[in-house]
N, C-alpha and C positions, 0 to 999 in steps of 0.2 A: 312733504307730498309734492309729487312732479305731475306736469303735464307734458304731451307730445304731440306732434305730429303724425296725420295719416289713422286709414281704416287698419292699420297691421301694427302691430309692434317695432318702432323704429329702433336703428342699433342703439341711437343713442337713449334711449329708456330701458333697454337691453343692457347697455354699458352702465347707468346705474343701478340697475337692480342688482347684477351680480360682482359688480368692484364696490360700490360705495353702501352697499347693504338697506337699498330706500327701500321701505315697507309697505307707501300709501300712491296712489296712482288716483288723479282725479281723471274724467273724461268731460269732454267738451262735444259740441257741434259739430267740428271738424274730426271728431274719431266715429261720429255715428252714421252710421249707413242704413241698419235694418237691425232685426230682434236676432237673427241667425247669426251678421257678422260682428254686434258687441258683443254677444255668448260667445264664439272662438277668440275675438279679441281678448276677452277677460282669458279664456281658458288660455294663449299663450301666453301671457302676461304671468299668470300661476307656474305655467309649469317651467319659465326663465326662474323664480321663485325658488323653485323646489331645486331646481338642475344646481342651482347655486347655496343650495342646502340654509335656505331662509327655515328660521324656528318657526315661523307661524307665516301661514295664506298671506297675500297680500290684502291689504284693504282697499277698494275701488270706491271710488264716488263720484256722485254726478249733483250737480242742480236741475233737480226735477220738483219744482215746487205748484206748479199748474199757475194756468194764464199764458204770459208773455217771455216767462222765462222757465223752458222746462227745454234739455237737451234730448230727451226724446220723444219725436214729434211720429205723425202715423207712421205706422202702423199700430201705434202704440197711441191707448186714451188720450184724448186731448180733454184737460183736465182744467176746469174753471179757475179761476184767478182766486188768490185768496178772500180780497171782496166779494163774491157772490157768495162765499161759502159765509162772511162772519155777517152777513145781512138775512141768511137765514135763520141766522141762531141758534141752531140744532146741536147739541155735542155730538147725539150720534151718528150726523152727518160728515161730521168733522171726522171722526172715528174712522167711520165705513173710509172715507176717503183716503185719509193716511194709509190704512190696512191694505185696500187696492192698490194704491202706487206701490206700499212695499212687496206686494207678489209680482206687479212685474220687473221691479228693478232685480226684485231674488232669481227670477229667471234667468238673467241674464248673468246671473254671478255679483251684480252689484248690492252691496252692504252699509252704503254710506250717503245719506241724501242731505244734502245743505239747506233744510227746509224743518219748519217754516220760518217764514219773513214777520216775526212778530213786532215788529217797529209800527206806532202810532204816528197814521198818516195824518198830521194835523196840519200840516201845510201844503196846501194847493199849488204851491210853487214851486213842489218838491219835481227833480225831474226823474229823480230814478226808482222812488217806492211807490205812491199813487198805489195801484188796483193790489198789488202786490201785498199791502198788507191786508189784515182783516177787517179796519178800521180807523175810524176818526176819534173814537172813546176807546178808555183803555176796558171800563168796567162792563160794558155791555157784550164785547164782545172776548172780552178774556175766557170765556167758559170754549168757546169754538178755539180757539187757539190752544188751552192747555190740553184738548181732547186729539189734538192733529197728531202731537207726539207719539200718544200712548199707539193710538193707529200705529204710527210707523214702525214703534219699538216691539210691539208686542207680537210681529209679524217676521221680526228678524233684520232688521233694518233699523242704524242708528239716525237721529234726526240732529240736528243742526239747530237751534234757536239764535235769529240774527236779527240785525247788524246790531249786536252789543256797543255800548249804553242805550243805543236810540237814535235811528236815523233819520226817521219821520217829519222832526221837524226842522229842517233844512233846506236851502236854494242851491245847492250846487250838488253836483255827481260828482263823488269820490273816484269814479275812474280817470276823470281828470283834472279834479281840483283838491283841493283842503275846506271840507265843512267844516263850520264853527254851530257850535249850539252854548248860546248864554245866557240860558235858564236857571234857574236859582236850585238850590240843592230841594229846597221843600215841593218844587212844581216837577223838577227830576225824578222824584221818588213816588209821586202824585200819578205820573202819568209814562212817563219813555222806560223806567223801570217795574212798574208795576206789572205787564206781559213777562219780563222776566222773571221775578217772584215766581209767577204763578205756574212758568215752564219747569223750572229749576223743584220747584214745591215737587210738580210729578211726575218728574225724576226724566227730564232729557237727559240725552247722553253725551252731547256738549254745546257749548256756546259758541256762537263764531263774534269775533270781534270788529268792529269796523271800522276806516281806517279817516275819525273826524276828532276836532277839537273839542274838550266839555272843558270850556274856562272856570266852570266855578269849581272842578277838581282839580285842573293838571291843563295849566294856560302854554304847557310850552310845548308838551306829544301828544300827537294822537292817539286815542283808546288803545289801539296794538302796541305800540309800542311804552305803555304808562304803567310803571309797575303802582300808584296809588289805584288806577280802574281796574285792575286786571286783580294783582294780588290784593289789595284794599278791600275795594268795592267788589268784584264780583267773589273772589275767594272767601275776604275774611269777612263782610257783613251780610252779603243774599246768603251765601253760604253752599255756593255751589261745589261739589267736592271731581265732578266729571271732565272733559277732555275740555280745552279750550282749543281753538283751533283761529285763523286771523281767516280774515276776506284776502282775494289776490293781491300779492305783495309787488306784482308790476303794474297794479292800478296805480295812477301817476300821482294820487294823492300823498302815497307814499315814495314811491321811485324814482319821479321827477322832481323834486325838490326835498327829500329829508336822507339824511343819512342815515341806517337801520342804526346806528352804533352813537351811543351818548358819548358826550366829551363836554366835562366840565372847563376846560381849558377856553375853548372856542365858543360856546355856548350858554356859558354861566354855569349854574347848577345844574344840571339834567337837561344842557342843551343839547341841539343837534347841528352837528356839523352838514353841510349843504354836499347833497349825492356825487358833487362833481369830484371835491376831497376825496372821495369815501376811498381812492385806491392812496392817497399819500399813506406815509408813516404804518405801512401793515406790519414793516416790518420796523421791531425798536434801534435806534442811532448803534447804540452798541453791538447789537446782534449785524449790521451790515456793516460794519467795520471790519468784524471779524472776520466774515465772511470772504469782504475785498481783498486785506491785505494784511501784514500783521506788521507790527512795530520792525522799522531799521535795526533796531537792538539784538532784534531775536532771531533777524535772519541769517541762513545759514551761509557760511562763509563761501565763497564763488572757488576756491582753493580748494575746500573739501569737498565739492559737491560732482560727481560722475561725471565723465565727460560729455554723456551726450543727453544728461540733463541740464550742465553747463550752458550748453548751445539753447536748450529751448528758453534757460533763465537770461541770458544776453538776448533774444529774441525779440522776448515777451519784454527785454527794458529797454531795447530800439523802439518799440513802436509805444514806449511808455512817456509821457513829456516829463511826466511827476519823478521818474523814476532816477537814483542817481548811481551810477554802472562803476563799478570796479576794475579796471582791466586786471587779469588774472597771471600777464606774459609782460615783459620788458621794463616792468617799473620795479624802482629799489623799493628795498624793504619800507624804510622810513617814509618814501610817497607813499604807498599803499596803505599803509597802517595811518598816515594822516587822512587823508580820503575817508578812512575808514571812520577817526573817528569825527568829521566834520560832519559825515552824515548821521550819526548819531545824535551827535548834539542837535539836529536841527526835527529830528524827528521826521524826515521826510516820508511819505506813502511808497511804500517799495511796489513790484509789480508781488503779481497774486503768488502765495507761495504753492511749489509743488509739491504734492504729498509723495512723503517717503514712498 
């Protein structure tokens, strides 16, 4: 799933839809103008989709959860924060609501809402969930949360259950740090998973993951990246069978400090190499070897080789330090063929070979 720039479709989200075959398109703040310009927006974005002969529509998404974090703002309902709604305690309030945001995100063409925020706000020092969630208890207010979904889905519009395991009780924002939660597996399941249960029971259509530490699972990655929380815990024992989906992957919790890519070498078992690495070794020692140069042994002889490829092979081992030159003109046979095989023996890097 990509994001872009601007109220129009830019080339370069243009350039992946139809070279690199992306199927998912989130939209942000910076792409909404008004109700008329993200309906053409979606509709060019579709039909870059079809011109490029995509099997299936694109999928659009937005976070439009109501409160403080909802990317379309008037003309379109301005829509209470999940707290107002789980202190009423109404499912069918919850209901009605979900079902509304999803007619006007379907107007617009949009399919996909990152909502809700079912994370238990139990921490007062939290800086990024607060109103956002439903609540401070998991059991009072679970009934308003698992009713938001069915709203959304049953309207035509996929919902999102986040920040998977539980963000709630936390002091730091994931967009620029690494949260820890070191709660014990029986208060885990007690309370930061129990909204999950109870989403997944009727029947969201996926989870989003969030990007904090749970040390009493998986002390060394965070939830996105932990195959124990993801395939473990949320696959094999909630038993969720729908999409999983991560929170933004340039939040610095992840981007700034973790390598996306495990390496037991560096890391221990299941560690993570540090983001600045992340461009060494893409490619393996032997694959760049190949690539550079190929063994003294196997190159081809400067005698046999055309003359005005001769010239780019002398070239290419003038401006080579590594490289050790054969003259082709004025030497006997026996220097040349010494030359020839001194450099063998030493296995020297020749310069890069020319393809036939």
């Amino acid at each position: 799933m990509v994001g872009f720039e601007g109220h129009t479709a830019s080339a370069d989200v243009k350039a992946l839809i139809r070279e690199f075959g992306v199927g998912h398109v989130v939209l942000f703040a910076r792409n909404v103008a008004g109700p008329e310009q993200v309906a053409e927006l979606v509709r060019e974005l579709q039909s870059v989709a079809r011109d490029a002969s995509h099997e299936r529509p694109l999928l659009v998404a937005v976070d439009q959860e109501g409160g403080r974090v909802a990317r379309l703002r008037e003309p379109w309902t301005l829509w209470p924060a999940a707290r107002a709604v789980g202190r009423a305690g109404s499912e069918e309030t919850a209901r009605q609501m979900g079902a509304a945001i999803a007619e006007e995100l379907s107007a617009c063409g949009i399919r996909y809402d990152f909502a809700p925020c079912v994370d238990v706000d139990t921490n007062p020092k939290n800086p990024v969930i607060g109103d956002r969630s439903f609540g401070e208890e998991p059991r009072p207010r679970g009934a308003a949360r698992s009713r938001h979904d069915p709203g959304l889905q049953e309207n035509g519009v996929a919902a999102a259950a986040k920040h998977f395991p539980g963000h709630g009780d936390t002091d730091l924002d994931s967009h620029l740090e690494l949260p820890a939660v070191d709660h014990s597996r029986a208060r885990l399941d007690d309370v930061e998973l129990r909204p999950f249960r109870m989403a997944i029971a009727a029947g969201v259509a996926s989870v989003m993951t969030s990007h904090i530490l749970v040390r009493e699972i998986d002390d060394a990655r965070p939830a996105t990246l932990s195959p124990p929380l993801i395939a473990g815990l949320l696959r094999q024992e909630l038993g969720h069978r729908g999409v999983v989906v991560t929170d933004d992957l340039e939040m610095k919790a992840v981007a700034a400090t973790l390598d996306t890519r495990t390496d037991r070498g560096a890391g221990g078992a299941g560690g993570l190499r540090p983001a600045s690495r992340s461009a060494e070794a893409t490619t393996p020692r032997s694959r760049q070897s190949r690539r550079s140069c190929v063994p003294a042994s196997r190159a081809r002889s400067p005698s046999r080789t055309p003359k005005r490829r001769r010239r780019a092979c002398a070239r290419s081992r003038t401006a080579s330090s590594r490289a050790t030159a054969i003259p082709t003109r004025g030497w006997p046979a026996r220097r040349r063929e010494a030359a020839r095989t001194a450099r063998s023996r030493r296995r020297l890097p020749c310069a890069p070979a020319i393809p036939a």
